[in-house]
C-alpha positions in Angstrom: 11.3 -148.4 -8.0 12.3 -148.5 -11.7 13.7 -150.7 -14.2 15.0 -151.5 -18.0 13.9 -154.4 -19.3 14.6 -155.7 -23.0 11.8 -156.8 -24.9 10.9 -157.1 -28.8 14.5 -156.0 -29.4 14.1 -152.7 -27.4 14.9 -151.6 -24.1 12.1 -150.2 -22.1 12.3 -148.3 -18.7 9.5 -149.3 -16.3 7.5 -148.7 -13.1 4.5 -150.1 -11.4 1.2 -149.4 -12.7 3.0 -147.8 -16.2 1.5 -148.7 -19.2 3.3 -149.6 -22.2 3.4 -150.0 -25.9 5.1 -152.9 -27.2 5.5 -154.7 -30.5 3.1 -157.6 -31.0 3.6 -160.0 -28.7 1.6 -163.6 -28.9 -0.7 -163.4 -25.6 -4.1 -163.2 -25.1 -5.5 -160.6 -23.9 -5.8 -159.9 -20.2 -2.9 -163.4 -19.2 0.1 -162.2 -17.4 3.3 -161.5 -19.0 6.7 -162.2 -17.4 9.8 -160.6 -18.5 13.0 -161.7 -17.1 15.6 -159.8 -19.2 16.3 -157.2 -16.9 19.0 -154.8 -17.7 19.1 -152.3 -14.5 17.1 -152.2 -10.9 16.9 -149.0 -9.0 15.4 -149.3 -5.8 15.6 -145.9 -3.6 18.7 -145.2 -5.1 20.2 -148.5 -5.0 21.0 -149.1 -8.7 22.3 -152.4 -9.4 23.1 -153.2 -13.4 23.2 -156.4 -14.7 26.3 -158.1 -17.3 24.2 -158.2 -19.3 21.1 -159.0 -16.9 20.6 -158.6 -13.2 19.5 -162.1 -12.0 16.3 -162.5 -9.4 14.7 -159.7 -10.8 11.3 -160.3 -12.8 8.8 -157.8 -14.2 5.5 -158.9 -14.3 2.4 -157.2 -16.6 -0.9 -157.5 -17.9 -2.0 -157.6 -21.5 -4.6 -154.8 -21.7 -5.2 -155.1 -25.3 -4.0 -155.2 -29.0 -4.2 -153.0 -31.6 -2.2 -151.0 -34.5 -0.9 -147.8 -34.8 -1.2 -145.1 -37.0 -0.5 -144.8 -40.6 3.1 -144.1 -41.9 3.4 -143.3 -45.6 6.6 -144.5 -47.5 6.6 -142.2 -50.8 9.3 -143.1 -53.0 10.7 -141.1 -55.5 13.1 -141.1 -59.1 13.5 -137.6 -60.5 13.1 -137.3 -64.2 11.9 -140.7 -64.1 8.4 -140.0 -63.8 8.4 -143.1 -61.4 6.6 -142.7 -57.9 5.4 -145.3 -55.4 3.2 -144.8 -51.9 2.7 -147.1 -49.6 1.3 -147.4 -46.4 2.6 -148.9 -42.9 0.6 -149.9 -39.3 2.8 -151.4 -36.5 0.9 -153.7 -35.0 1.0 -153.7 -31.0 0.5 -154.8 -27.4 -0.7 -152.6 -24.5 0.7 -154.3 -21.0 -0.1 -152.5 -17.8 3.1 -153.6 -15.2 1.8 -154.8 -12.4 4.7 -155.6 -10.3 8.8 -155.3 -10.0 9.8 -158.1 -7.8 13.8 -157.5 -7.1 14.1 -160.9 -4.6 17.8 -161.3 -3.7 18.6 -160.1 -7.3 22.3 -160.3 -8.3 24.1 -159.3 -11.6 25.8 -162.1 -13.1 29.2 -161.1 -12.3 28.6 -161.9 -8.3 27.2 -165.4 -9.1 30.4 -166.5 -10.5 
């Protein structure tokens, strides 16, 4: 069982017991993490998609830990200018193991109305 889920402006495929990279998120470390902007659910080849989310269908995970990532240089550059500029980027993130996928009686949108 697998899902998309939309997080931090991103959409992330999921399973149980993945771990994942996201951006910075405000929890402590080791609470639980709920995220209920599912996109798509497949289940043993039963893929239901959502319009824009499938409903009854929440992700849960774990906040392993926090940290940032490695260093991205920005060099800018003017030709005959003799004008340069460096700088220096770390994405901060979260690492959440999933725990679970629970699809209970989930339903896109479109059969609720």
């Amino acid at each position: 069982m697998y899902a998309i889920i939309e997080a931090c402006g991103r959409q992330y495929k999921v399973e149980e017991k993945d771990v994942v990279f996201f951006e910075k998120l405000d929890e402590e470390e080791g609470k639980k993490v709920t995220f209920d902007k599912v996109i798509l659910v497949s289940d043993d080849g039963k893929v239901q998609v959502g319009s824009p989310y499938v409903t009854g269908v929440k992700v849960e995970g774990k906040v392993v830990s926090h940290g940032k990532g490695k260093k991205i240089l920005v060099f800018k550059y003017k030709p005959k200018k003799n004008e340069r500029k460096t700088r220096g980027h770390r994405q901060e993130y979260t690492k959440v193991e999933i725990t679970s996928i629970k699809a209970s009686a989930a339903k896109t949108e479109k059969e609720t109305k």
